[in-house]
Backbone as a chain_set.jsonl record, in Angstrom:
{"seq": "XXXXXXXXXXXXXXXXXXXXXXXXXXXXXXXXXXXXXXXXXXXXXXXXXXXXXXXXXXXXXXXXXXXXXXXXXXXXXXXXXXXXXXXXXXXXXXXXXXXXXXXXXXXXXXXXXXXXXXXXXXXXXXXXXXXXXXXXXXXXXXXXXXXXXXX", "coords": {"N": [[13.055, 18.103, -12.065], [11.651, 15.913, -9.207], [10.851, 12.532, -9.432], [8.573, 9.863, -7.569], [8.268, 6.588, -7.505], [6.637, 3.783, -6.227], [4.999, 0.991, -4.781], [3.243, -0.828, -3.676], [2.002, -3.715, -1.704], [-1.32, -4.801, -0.769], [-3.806, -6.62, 1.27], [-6.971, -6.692, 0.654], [-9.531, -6.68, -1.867], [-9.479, -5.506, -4.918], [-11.675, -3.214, -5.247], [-12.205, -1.936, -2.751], [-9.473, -1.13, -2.103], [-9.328, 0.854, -4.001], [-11.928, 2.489, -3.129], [-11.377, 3.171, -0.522], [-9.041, 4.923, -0.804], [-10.23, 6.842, -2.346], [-11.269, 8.912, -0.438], [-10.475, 11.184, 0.667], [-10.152, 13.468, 2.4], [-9.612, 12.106, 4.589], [-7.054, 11.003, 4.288], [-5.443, 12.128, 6.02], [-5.055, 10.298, 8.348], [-3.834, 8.319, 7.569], [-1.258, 9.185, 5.657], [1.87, 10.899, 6.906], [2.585, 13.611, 6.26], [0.26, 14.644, 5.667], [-1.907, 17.331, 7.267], [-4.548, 18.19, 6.874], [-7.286, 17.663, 4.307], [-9.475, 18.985, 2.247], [-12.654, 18.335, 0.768], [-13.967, 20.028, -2.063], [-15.348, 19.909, -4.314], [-16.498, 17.57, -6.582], [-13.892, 17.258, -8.195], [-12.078, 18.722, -6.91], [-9.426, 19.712, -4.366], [-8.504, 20.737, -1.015], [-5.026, 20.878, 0.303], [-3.583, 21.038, 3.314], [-0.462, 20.51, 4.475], [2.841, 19.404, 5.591], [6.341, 20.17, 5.54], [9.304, 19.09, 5.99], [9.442, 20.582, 8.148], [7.982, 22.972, 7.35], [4.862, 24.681, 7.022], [2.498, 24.011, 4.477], [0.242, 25.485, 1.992], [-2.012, 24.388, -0.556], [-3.72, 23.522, -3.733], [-5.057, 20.961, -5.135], [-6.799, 19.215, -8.163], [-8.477, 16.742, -9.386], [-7.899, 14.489, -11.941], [-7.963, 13.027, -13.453], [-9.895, 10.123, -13.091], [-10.755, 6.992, -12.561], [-12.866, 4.015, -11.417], [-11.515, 1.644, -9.441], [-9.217, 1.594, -10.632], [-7.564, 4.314, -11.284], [-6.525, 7.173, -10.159], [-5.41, 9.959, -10.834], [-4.21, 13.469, -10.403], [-2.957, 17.253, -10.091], [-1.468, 19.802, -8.712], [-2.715, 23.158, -8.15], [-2.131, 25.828, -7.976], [-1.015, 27.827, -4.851], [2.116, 26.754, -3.2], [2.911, 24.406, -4.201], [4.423, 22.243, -6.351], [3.736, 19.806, -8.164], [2.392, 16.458, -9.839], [0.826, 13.359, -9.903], [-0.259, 9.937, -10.404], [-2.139, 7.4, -8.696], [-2.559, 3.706, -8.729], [-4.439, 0.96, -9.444], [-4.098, -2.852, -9.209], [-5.719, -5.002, -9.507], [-4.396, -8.353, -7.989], [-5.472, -10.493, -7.224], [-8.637, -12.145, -5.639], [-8.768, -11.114, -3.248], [-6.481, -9.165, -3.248], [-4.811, -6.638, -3.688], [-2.66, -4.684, -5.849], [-1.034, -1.686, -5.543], [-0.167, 1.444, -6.831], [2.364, 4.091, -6.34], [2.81, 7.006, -8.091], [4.64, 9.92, -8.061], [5.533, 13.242, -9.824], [7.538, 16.01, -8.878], [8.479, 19.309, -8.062], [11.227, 19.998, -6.251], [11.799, 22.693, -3.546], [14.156, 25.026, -2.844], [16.82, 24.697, -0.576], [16.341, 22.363, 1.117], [14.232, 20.892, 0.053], [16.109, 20.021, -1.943], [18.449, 18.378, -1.624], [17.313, 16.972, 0.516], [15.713, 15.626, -1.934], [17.431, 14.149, -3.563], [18.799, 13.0, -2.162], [16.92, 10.583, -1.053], [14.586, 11.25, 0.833], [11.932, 11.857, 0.347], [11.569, 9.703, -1.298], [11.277, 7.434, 0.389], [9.922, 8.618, 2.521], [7.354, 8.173, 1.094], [6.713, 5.596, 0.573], [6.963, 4.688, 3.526], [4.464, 5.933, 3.726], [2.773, 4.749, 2.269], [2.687, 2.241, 3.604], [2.094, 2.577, 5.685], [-0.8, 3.243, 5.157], [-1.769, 0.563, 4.167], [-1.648, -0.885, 6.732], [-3.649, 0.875, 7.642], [-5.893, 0.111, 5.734], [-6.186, -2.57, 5.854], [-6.51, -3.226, 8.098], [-9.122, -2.49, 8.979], [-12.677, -3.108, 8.793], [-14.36, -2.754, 6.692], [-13.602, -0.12, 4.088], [-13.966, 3.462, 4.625], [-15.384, 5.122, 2.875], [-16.657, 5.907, -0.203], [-15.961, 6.614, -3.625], [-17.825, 6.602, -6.424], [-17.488, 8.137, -9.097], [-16.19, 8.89, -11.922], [-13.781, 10.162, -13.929], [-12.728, 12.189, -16.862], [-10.103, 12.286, -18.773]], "CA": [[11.848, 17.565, -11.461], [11.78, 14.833, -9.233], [10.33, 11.226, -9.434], [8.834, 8.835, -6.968], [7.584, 5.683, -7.68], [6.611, 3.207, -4.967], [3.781, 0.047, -4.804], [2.848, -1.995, -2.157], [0.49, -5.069, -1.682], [-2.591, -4.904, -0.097], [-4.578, -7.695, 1.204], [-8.138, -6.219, 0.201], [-10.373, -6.615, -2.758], [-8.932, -4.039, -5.379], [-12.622, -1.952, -5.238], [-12.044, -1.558, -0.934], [-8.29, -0.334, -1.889], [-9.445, 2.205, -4.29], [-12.966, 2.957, -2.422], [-10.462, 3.781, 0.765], [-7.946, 6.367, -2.104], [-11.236, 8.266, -2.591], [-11.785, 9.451, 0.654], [-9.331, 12.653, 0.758], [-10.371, 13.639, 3.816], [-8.798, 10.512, 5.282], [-5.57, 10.68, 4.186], [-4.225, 12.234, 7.605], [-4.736, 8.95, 9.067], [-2.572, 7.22, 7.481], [-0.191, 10.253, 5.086], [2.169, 11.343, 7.995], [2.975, 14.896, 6.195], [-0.856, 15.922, 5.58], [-2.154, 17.791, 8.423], [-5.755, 18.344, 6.609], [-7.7, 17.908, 3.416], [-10.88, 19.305, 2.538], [-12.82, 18.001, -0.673], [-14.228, 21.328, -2.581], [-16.174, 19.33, -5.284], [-15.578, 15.98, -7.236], [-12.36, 16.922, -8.914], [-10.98, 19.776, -6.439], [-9.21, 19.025, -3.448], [-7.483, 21.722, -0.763], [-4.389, 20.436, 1.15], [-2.496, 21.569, 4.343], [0.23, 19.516, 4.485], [3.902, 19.928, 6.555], [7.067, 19.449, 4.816], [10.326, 19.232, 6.24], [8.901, 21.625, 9.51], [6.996, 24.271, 6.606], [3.272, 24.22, 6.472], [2.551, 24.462, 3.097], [-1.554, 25.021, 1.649], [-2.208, 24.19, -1.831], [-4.936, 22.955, -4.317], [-5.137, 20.073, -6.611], [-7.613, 18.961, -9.054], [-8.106, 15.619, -9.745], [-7.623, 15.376, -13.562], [-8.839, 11.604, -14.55], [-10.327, 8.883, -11.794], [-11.667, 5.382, -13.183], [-13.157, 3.065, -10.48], [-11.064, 0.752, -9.456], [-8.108, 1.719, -12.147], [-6.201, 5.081, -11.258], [-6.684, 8.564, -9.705], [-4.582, 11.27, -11.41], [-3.919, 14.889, -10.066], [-2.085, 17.772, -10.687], [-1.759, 20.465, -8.2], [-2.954, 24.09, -8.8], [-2.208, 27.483, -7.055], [-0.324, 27.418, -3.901], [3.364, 26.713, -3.205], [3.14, 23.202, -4.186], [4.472, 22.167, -7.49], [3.414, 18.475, -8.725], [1.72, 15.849, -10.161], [0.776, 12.347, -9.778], [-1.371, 9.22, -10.079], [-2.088, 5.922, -8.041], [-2.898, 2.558, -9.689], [-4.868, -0.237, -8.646], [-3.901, -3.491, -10.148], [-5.931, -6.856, -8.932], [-3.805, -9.55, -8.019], [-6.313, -11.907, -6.732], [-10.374, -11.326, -5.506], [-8.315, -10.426, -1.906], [-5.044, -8.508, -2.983], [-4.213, -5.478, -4.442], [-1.276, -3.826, -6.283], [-1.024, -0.392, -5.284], [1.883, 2.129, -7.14], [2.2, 5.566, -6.588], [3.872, 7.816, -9.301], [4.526, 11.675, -8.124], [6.515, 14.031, -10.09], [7.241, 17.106, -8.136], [9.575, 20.186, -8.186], [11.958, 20.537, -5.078], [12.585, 24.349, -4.104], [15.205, 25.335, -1.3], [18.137, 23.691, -0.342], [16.465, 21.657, 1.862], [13.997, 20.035, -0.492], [16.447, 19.743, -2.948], [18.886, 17.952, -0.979], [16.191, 15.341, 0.652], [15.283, 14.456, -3.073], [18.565, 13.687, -3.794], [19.331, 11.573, -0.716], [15.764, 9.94, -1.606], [14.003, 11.036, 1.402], [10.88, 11.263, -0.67], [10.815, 7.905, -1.829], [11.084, 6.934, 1.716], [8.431, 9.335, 3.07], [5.907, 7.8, 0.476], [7.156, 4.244, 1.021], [6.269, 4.742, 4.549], [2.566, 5.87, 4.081], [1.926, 3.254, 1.745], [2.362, 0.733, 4.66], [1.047, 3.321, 6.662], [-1.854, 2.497, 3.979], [-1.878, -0.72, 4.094], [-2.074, -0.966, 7.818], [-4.963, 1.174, 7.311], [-7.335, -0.4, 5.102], [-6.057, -4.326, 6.114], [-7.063, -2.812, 9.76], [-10.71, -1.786, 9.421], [-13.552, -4.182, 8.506], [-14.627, -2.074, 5.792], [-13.443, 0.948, 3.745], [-14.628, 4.375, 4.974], [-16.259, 5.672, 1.744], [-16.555, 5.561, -1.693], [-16.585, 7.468, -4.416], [-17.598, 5.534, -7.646], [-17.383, 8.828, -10.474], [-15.717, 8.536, -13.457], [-13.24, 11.758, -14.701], [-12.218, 11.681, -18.246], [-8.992, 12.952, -19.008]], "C": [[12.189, 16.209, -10.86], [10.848, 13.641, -9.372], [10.126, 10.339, -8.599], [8.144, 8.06, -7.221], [7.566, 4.85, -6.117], [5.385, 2.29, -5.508], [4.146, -0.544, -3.328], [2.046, -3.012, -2.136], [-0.359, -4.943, -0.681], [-3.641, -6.227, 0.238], [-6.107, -7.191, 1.778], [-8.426, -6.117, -0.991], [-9.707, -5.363, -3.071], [-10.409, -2.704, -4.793], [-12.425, -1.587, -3.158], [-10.314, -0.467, -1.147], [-8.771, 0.869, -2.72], [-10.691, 3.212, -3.882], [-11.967, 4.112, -1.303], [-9.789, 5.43, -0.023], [-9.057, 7.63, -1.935], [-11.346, 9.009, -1.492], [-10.554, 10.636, 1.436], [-8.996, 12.863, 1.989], [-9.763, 13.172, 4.894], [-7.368, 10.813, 5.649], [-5.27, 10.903, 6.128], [-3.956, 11.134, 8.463], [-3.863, 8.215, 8.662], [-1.249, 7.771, 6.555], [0.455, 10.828, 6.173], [2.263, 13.467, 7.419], [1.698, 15.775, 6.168], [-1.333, 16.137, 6.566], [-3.456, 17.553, 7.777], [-6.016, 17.906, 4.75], [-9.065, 18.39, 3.197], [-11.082, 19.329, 0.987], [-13.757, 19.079, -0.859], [-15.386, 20.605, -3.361], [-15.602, 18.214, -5.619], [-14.096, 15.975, -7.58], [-11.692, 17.715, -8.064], [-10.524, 19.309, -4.983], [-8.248, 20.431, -2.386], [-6.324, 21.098, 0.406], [-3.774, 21.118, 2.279], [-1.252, 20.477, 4.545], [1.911, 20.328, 5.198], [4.97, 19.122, 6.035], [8.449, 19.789, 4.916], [9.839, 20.661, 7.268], [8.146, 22.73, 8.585], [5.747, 23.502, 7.089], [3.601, 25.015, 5.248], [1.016, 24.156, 3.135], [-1.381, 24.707, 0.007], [-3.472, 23.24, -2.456], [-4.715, 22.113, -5.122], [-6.584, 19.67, -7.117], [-7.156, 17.399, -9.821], [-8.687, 15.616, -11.264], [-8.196, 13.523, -14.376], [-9.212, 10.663, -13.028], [-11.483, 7.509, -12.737], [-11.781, 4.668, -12.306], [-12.515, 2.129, -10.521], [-9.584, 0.113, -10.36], [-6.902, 2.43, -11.475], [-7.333, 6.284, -10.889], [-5.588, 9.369, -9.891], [-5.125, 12.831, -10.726], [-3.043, 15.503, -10.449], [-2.599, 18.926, -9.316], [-1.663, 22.053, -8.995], [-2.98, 25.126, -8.063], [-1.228, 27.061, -5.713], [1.492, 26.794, -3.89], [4.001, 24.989, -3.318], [3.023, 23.259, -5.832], [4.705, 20.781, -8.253], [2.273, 18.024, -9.296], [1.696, 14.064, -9.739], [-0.394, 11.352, -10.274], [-0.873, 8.071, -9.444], [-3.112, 5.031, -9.512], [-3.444, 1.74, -9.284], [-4.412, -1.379, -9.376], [-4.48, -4.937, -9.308], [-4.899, -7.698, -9.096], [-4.414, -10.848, -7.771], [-7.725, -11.354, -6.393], [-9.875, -10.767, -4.016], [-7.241, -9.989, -1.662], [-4.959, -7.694, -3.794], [-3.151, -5.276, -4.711], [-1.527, -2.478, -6.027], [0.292, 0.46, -5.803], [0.825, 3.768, -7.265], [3.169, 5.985, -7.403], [2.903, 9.421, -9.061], [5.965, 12.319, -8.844], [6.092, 15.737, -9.426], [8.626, 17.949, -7.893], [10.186, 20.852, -6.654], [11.752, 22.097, -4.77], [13.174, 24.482, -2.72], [15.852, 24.098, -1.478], [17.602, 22.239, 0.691], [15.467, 20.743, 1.315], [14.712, 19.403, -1.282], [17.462, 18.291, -2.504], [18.069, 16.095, -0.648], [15.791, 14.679, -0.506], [16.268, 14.053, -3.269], [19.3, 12.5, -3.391], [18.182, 10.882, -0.851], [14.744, 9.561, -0.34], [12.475, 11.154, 1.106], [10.65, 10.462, -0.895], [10.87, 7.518, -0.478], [9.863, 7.193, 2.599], [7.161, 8.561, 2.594], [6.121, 6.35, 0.555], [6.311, 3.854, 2.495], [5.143, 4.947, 4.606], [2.271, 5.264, 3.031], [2.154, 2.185, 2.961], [2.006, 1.394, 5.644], [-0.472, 2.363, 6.098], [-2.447, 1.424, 3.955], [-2.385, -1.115, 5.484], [-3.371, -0.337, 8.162], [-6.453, 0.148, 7.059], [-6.885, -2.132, 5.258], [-6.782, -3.907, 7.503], [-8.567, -2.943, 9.611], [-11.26, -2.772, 8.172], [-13.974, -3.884, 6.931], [-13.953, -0.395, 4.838], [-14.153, 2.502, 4.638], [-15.352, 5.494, 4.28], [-16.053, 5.146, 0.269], [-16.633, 6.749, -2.491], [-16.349, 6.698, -5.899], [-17.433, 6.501, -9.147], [-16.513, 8.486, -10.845], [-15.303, 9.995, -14.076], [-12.472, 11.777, -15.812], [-10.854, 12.862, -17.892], [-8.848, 14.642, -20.177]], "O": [[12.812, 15.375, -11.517], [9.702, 14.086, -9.438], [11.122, 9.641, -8.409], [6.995, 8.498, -7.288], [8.242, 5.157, -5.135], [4.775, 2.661, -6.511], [4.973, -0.598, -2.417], [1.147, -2.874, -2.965], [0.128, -5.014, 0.447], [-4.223, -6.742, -0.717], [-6.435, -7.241, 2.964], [-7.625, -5.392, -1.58], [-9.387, -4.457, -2.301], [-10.211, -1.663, -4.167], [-12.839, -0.486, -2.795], [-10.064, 0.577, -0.544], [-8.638, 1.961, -2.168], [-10.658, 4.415, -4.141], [-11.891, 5.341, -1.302], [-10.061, 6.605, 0.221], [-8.912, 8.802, -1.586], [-11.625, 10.158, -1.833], [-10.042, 10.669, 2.555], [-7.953, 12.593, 2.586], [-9.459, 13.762, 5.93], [-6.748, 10.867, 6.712], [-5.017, 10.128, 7.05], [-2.95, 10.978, 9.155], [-3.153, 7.496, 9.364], [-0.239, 7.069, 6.564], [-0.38, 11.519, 6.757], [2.012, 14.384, 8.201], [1.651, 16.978, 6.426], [-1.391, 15.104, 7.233], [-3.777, 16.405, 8.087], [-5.043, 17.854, 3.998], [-9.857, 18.142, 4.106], [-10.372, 19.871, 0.141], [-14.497, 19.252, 0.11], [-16.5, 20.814, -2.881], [-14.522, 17.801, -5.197], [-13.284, 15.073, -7.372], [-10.48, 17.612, -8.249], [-11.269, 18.513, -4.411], [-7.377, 21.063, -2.984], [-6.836, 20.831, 1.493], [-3.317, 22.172, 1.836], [-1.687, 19.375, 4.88], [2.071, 21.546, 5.266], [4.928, 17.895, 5.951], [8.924, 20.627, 4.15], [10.037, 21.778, 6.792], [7.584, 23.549, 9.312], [5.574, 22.326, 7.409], [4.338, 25.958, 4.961], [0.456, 23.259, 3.765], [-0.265, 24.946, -0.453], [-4.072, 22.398, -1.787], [-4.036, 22.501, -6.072], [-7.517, 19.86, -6.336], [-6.164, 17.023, -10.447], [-9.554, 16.353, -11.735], [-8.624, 13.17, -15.475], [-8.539, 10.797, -12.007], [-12.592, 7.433, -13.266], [-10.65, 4.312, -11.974], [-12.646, 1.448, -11.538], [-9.117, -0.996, -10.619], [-5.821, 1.94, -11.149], [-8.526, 6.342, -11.187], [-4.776, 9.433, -8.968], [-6.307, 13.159, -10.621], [-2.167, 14.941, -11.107], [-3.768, 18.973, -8.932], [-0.963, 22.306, -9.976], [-4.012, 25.335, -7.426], [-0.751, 25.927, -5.677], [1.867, 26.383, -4.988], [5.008, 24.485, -2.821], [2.185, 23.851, -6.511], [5.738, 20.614, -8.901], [1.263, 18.721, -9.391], [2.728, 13.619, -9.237], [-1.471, 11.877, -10.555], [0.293, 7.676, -9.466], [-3.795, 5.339, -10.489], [-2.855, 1.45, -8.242], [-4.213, -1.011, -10.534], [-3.783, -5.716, -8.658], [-4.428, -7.865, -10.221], [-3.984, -11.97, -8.038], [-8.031, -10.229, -6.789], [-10.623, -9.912, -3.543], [-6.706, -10.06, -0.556], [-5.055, -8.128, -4.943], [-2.334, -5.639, -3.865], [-2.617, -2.159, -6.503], [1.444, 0.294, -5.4], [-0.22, 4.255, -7.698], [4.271, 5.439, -7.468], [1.808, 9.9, -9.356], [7.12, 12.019, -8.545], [5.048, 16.388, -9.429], [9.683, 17.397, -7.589], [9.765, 21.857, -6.082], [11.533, 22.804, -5.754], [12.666, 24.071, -1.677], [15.672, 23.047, -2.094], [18.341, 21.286, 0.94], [15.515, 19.642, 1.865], [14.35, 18.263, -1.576], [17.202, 17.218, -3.048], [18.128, 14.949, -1.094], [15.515, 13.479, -0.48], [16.055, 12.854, -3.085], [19.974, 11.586, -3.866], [18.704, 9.79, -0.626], [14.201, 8.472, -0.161], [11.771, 10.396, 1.774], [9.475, 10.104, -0.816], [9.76, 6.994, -0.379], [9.099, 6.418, 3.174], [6.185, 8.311, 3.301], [4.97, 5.922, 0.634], [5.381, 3.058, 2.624], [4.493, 4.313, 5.437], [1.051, 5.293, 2.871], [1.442, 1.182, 2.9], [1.546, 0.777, 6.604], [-0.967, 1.302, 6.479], [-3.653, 1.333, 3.723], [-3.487, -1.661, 5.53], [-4.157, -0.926, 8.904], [-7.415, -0.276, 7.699], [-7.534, -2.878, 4.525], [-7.787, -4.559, 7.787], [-9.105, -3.721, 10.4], [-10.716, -3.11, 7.12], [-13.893, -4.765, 6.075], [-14.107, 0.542, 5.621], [-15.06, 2.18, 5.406], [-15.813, 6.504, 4.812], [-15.416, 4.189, -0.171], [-17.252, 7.755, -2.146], [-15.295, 6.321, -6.41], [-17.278, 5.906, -10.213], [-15.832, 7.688, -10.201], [-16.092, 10.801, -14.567], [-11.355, 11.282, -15.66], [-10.727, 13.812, -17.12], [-7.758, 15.192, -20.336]]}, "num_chains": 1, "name": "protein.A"}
């Protein structure tokens, strides 16, 4: 299995960086590999996403979310085989800590390979300052979602 960690700094109020996280839908704007998301209910989530020239579909289920804390997933069905959560961590009333932590199971020579050479951690490196350029860009967040998912 592999491992990527990654953070970044944000200069936005932690609740604007994790307001922005909630908004699934979003990602494509600033995730270069997801083509689509479409939110099912509070915890379910369906992805299209493009990975190394595949499309790949798959489902996750978000598995704990605390306002302003962490959003945990785990994906479910589909040819995608991971997990993860993000973190918020105040640094100030106008800076965020942001870390992503995905563990996720290569398959083919050609994922296996790119984890190896650590184009993964690079990929997600990049859309965190995708990310960042994001939500430092725009005046305001573009939703919220304030529930609360126990573990």
């Amino acid at each position: 299995m592999a491992r990527i960690i990654e953070t970044i700094d944000v200069d936005v109020p932690v609740s604007s960086a994790y307001n922005q996280w909630t908004q699934f839908e979003d990602f494509p704007r600033f995730l270069s590999f997801v083509e689509s998301i479409t939110q099912t209910d509070d915890t379910h989530t369906r992805w299209v996403v493009t990975v190394g020239g595949a499309q790949r579909e798959f489902d996750a289920e978000i598995t704990e979310q605390h306002p302003d804390e962490r959003v945990a997933w785990n994906s479910i069905g589909g040819d995608e085989n991971h997990a993860g959560v993000v973190t918020f961590h105040k640094l100030s009333d106008a800076e965020t800590r942001v870390t992503v932590q995905i563990d996720w199971e290569p398959s083919g020579l050609l994922e296996k390979a790119g984890a190896a050479f650590g184009v993964d951690d690079h990929a997600v490196k990049k859309d965190l300052a995708n990310f960042k350029e994001f939500i430092e860009s725009h005046p305001r967040e573009t939703g919220a979602w304030r529930g609360d998912v126990q573990s």
